[in-house]
C-alpha positions in Angstrom: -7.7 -26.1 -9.5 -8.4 -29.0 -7.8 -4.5 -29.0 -6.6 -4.3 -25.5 -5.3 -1.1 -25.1 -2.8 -2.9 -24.1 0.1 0.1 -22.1 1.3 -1.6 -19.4 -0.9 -4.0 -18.3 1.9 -1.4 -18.3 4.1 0.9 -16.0 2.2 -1.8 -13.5 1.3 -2.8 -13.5 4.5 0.9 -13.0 6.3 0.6 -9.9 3.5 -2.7 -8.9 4.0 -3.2 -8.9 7.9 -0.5 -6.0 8.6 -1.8 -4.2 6.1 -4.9 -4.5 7.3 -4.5 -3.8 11.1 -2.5 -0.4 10.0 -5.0 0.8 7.6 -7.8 -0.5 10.3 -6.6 1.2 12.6 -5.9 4.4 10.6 -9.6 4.3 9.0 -10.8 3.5 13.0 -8.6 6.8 14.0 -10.8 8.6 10.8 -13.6 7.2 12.4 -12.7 8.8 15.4 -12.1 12.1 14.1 -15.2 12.0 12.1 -16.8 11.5 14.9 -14.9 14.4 16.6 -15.0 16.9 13.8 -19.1 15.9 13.7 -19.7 17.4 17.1 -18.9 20.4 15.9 -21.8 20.5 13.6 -23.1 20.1 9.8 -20.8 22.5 8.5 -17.8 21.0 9.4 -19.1 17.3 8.5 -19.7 18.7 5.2 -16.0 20.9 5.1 -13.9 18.2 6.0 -15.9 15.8 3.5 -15.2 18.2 0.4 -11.9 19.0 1.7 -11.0 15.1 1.9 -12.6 14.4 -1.8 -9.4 16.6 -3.5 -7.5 14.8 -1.2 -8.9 11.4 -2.2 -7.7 12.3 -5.9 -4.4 13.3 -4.6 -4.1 9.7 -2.8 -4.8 8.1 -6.0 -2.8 10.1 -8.2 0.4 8.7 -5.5 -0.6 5.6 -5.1 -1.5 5.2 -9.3 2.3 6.5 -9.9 4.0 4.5 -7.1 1.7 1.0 -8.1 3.6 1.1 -11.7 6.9 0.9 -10.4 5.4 -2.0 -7.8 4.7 -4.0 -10.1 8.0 -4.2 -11.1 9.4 -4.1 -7.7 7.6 -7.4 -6.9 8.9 -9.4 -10.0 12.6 -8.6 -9.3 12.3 -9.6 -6.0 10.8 -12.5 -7.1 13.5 -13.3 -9.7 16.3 -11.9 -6.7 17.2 -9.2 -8.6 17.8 -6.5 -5.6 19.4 -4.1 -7.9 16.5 -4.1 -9.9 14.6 -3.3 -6.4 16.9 -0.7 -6.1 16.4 1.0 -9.1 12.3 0.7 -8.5 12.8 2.6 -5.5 14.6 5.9 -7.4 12.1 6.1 -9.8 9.5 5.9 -7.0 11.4 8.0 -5.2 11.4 11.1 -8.6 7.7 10.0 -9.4 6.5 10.9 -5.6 8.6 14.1 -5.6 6.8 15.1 -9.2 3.2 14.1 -7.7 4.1 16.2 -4.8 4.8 19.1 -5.6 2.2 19.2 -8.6 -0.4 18.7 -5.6 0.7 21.2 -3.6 0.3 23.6 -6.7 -2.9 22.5 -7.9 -4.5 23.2 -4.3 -3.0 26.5 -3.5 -3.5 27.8 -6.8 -7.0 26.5 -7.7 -8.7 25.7 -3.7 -11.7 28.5 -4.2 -12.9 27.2 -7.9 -12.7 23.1 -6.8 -14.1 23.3 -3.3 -16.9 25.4 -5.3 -18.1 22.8 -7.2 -19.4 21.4 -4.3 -21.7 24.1 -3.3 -24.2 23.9 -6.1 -26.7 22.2 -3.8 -28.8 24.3 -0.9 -30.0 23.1 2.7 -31.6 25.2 4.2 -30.6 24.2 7.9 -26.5 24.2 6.1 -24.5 28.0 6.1 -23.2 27.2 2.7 -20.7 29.9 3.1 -19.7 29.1 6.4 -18.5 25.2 5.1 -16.6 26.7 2.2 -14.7 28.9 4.4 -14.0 25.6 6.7 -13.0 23.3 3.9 -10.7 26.1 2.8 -8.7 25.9 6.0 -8.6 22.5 6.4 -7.2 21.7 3.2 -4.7 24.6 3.2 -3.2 23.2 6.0 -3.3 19.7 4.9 -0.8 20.6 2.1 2.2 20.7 5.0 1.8 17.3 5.4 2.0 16.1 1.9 5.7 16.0 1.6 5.7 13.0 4.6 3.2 11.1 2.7 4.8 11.0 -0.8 8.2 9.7 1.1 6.4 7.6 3.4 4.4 6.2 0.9 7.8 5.4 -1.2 9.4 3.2 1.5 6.1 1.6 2.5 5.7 0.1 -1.0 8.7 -1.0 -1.3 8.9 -2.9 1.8 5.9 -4.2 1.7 6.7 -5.7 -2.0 9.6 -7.0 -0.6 7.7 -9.0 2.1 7.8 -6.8 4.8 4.6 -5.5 5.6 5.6 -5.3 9.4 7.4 -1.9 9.7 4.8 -0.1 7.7 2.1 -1.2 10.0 3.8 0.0 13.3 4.7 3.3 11.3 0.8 3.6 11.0 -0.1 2.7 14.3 1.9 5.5 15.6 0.7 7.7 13.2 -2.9 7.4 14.0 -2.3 7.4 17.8 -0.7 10.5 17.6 -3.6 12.0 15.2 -6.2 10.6 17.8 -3.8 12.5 20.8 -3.6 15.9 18.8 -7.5 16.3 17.3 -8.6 15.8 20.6 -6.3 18.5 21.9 -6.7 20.3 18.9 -10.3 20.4 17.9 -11.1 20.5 21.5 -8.5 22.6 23.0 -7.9 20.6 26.0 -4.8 20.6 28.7 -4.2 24.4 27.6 -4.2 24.2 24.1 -6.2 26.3 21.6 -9.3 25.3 20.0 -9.0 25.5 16.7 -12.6 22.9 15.4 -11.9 21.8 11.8 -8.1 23.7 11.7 -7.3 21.2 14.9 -8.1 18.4 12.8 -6.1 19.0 9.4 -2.9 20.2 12.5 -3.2 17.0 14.2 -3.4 15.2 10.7 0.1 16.7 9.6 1.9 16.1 12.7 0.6 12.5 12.4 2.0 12.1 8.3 5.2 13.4 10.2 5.4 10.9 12.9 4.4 8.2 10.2 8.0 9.9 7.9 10.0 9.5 11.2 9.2 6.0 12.7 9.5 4.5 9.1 12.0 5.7 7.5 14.3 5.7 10.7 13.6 2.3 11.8 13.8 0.5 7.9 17.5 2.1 7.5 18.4 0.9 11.2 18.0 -2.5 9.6 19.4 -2.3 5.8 21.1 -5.7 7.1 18.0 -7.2 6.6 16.3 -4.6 4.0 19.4 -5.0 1.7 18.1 -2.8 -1.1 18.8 0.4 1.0 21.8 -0.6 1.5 23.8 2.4 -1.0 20.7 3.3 -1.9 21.6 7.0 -1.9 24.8 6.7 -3.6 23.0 8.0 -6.8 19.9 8.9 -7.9 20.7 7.7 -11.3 18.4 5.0 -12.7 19.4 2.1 -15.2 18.0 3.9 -19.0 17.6 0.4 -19.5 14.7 0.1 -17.6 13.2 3.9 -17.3 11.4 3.3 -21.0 9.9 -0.3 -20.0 8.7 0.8 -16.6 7.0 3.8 -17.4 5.0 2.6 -20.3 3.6 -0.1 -18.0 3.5 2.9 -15.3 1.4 5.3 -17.3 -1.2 3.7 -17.8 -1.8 3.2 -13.6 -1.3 6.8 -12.9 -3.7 8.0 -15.5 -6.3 5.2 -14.1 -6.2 6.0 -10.1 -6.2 9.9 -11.0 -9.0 9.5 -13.7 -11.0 6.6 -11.4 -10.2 8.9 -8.3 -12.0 12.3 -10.4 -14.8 10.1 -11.4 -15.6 9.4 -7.6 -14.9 12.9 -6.6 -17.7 13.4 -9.8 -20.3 11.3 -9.2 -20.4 13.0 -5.2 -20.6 16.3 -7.4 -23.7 14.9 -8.5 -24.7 13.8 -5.9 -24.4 16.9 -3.9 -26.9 18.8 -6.3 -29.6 17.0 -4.0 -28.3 19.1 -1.1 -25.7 19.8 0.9 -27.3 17.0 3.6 -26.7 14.3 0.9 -22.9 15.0 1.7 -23.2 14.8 4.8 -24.5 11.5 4.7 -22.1 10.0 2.1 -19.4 11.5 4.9 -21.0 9.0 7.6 -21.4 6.5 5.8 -18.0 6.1 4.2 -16.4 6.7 8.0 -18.0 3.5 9.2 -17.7 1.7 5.4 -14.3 2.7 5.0 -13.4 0.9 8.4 -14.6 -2.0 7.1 -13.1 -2.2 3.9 -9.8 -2.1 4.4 -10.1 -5.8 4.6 -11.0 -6.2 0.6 -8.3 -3.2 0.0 -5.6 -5.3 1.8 -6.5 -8.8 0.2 -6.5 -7.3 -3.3 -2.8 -5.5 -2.2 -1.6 -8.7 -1.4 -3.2 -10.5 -3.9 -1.2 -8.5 -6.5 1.8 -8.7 -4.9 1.6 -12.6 -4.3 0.5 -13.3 -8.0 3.2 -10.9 -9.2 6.3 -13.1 -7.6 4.3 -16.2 -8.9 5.1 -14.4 -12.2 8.5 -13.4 -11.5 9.5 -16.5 -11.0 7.8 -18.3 -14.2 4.7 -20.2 -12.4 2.3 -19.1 -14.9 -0.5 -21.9 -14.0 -0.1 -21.4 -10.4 -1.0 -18.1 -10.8 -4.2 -18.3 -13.1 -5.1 -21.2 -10.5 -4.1 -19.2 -7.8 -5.8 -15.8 -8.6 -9.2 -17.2 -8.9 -9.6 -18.7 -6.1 -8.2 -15.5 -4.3 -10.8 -13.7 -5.8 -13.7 -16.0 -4.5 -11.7 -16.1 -0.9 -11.6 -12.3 -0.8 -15.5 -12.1 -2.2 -16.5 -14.3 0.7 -14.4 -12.5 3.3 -16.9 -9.9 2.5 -20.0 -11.4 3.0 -18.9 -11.0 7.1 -18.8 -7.3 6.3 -22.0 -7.0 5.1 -23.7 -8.1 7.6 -21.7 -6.3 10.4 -22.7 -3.0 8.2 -26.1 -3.8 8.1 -26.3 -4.2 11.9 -24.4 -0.8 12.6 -26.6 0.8 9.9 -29.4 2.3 11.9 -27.2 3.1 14.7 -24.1 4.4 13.9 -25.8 8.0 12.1 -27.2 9.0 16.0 -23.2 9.1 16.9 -23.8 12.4 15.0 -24.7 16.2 15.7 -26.4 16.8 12.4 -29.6 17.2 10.6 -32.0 14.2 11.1 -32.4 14.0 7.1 -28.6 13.7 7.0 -28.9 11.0 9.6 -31.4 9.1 7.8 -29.9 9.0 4.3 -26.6 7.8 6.4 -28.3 4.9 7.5 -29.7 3.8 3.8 -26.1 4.8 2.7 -24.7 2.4 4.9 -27.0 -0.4 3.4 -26.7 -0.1 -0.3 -23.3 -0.2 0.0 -23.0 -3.1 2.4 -24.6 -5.4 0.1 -22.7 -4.7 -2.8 -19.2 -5.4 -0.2 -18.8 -8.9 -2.1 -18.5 -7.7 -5.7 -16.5 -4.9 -4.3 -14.2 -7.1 -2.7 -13.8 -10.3 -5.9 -13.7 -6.7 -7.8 -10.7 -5.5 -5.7 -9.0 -9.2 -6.4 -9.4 -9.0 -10.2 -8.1 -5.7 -10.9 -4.8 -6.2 -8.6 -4.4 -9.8 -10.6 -5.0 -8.5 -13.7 -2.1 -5.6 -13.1 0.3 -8.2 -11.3 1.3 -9.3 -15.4 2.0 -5.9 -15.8 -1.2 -5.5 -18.4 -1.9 -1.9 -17.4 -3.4 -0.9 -20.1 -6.0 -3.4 -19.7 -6.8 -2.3 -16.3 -7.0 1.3 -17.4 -9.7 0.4 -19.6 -11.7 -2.1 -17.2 -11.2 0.6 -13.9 -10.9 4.3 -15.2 -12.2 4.2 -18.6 -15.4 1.7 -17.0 -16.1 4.7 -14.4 -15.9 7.2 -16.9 -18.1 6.1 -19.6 -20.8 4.0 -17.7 -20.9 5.4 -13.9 -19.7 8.8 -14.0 -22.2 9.4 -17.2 -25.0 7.5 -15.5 -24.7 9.5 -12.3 -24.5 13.1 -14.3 -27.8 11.9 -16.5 -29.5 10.7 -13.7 -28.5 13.4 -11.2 -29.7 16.3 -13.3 -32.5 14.7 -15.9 -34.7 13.0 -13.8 -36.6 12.7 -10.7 -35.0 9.4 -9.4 -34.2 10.2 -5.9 -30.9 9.9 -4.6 -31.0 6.2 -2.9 -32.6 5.3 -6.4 -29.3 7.0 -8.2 -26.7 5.7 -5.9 -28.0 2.0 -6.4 -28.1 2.1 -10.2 -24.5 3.5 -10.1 -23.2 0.3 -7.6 -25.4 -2.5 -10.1 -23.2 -1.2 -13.3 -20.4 -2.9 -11.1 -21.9 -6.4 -12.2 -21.2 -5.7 -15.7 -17.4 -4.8 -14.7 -17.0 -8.5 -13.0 -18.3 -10.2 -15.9 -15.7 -8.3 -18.0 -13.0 -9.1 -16.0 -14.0 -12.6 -15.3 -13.3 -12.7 -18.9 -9.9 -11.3 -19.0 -8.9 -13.6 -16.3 -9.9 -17.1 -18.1 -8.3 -15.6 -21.6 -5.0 -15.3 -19.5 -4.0 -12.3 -21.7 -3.1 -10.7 -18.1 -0.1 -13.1 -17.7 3.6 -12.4 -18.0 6.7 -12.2 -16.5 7.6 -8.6 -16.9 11.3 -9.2 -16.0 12.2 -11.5 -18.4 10.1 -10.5 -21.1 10.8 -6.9 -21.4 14.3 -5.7 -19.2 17.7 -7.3 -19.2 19.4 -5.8 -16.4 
């Protein structure tokens, strides 16, 4: 340990930075239309935060089924295996197109009965039907933009598993400008266009997703010279039966976990929004200034895996034991700055709002709690992307999904509708059972039964 090549940090932090900056700046753009979408009152705060819960599941479910293949991806480019690349990408490309369309379904078909199970909890000073009818529109019209994110998504993984995290990040910085442009147009109806309030923001959130498509997809092709996996990569759409089997049994297991670990957030804020429809609107606040924040754990854990993964491509099994623990105490310190930056915007940052002063108030104790549990959050974040970098997906379906499902998701449900524990008290216990998850996976990580080179081991291409 002792010997560590320093050039670690630097690496994960050439990775990390753009990934950082572009899903800063698109979590600073949410802020923004948070912000925007709050001024025109509880309702909508509350809307757009149920709305963005199925949406949050769909995320998952994408990013679950394209992480499989990643893994992969990352270990042939490590060994230099660009066909191998290549045929990551196709099976990406069938897996987004699947994921898609299943969405799309799911939410036409089913909108009324899963936006419902939000509305259990009463407020008197919330219309309840008034935000139903809201978060209807908003998320009707946030299926058009699904088809750019599943494609988008496909090239940004790949490049960025490739080492280019560069193009991915400028691609989002357009994206979010535009969305920034557009809501305020939109929700506002300014320089003769029409206001539209909540339907402004899910418009100005497609036409972003397809300015993101365009810019990124365009520009990578432009250079194939230097992205040589595209190059041909359209010829066919076959991909190697050699590796289909291999990859999706290490790909299953990922795709099950995001969706299922995705559902048990989206049911533990059911829960939580039996103590009223205010509680929501709290959560919402606070997770627009937390989720600003945390995209520097997020992209430290992305690069993390990625970093340890060509460590195992290429055979350097120590280094990347060595390597992946000290990552993890790096990216827990990191965090420690973003705690107390959230503690000083807590009591502040909920008067940005045009809600209910109870909604307000349980924003700013939001905003605490879940400060001070950034840290494990963050060596969390490390562990789990090291622990699936040796392909051990399995593993990490039990320590993330499973975890949530059996011990948080339960708590929350038991604690939510069987006692009088009020909602601070619930949403703390459910963060401490995250200290029982480290010391599980600190375990995992010493055993090393997370390490493997996945190329070598299980595909012969």
């Amino acid at each position: 340990m002792k010997n560590i090549d320093r050039s670690i940090f630097k690496k994960t932090l050439l990775l990390a930075i753009p990934i950082m900056i572009q899903n800063g700046i698109s979590n600073a753009v949410g802020l923004v239309d948070n912000l925007m979408v709050g001024s025109q009152g509880t309702e909508a705060i509350v809307a757009v935060s149920i709305a963005g819960q199925l949406m949050f599941v769909f995320w998952l479910a994408l990013f679950g089924a394209l992480s499989g293949p990643g893994i992969f991806g990352a270990q042939y480019y490590g060994n230099g295996d660009l066909d191998g690349v290549r045929d990551v990408f196709r099976i990406k490309m069938w897996y987004a197109i699947i994921i898609g369309l299943v969405g799309i379904a799911v939410f036409f078909t089913l909108d009324d009965f899963l936006l419902g199970l939000y509305m259990k909890g009463q407020s008197e000073e919330i219309d309840a039907a008034l935000t139903l009818k809201l978060a209807k529109d908003y998320l009707r019209i946030m299926l058009a933009g699904i088809p750019f994110i599943v494609i988008t998504q496909v090239y940004a993984t790949s490049l960025r598993e490739t080492d280019e995290s560069f193009k991915p990040m400028i691609a989002g910085i357009v994206s979010v400008l535009m969305d920034v442009l557009f809501n305020y147009l939109l929700i506002f109806g300014k320089f003769g266009f029409p206001k539209l309030g909540v339907q402004g923001a899910a418009i100005a959130t497609v036409i972003a997703r397809a300015a993101e498509f365009g810019v990124l997809v365009v520009w990578a092709h432009l250079r194939r010279k230097k992205h040589e996996f595209l190059q041909g990569i359209y010829k066919t759409l076959k991909i190697n039966s050699k590796i289909i089997w291999p990859i999706f049994k290490k790909s299953l297991p990922i795709m099950l976990n995001e969706f299922l670990w995705a559902g048990a957030i989206a049911f533990m804020t059911q829960c939580y929004s039996i103590r009223g429809l205010d509680v929501l609107a709290g959560l919402n606040i606070s997770n627009a200034i937390c989720n600003l924040l945390n995209v520097v754990f997020i992209a430290l854990g992305n690069a993390v895996g990625i970093v340890i993964g060509q460590m195992l491509g290429a055979g350097e099994f120590k280094k990347a034991k060595d390597s992946s623990i000290v990552l993890m105490w790096f990216t827990g310190g990191v965090c420690m700055i973003l705690t107390v930056i959230l503690i000083a915007l807590s009591g502040w940052f909920p008067t940005l709002y045009d809600t209910t002063e109870s909604a307000k108030h349980m924003a700013t104790r939001f905003i605490i709690v879940t400060a001070c549990f950034f840290p494990l959050q963050g060596a969390l974040n490390a562990m789990y992307f090291t622990i699936r970098s040796g392909g051990k997906t399995f593993i990490t379906f039990i320590f993330d999904s499973v975890f949530s499902w059996t011990f948080c998701a339960t708590c929350a449900y038991i604690l939510s509708h069987y006692t009088g524990l009020n909602i601070l008290g619930i949403y703390i216990a459910i963060q401490s059972l995250d200290f029982l998850k480290i010391l599980i996976g600190s375990i995992m990580i010493k055993k090393e039964i997370w390490i493997s080179n996945l190329v070598s081991e299980e595909l012969s291409h």
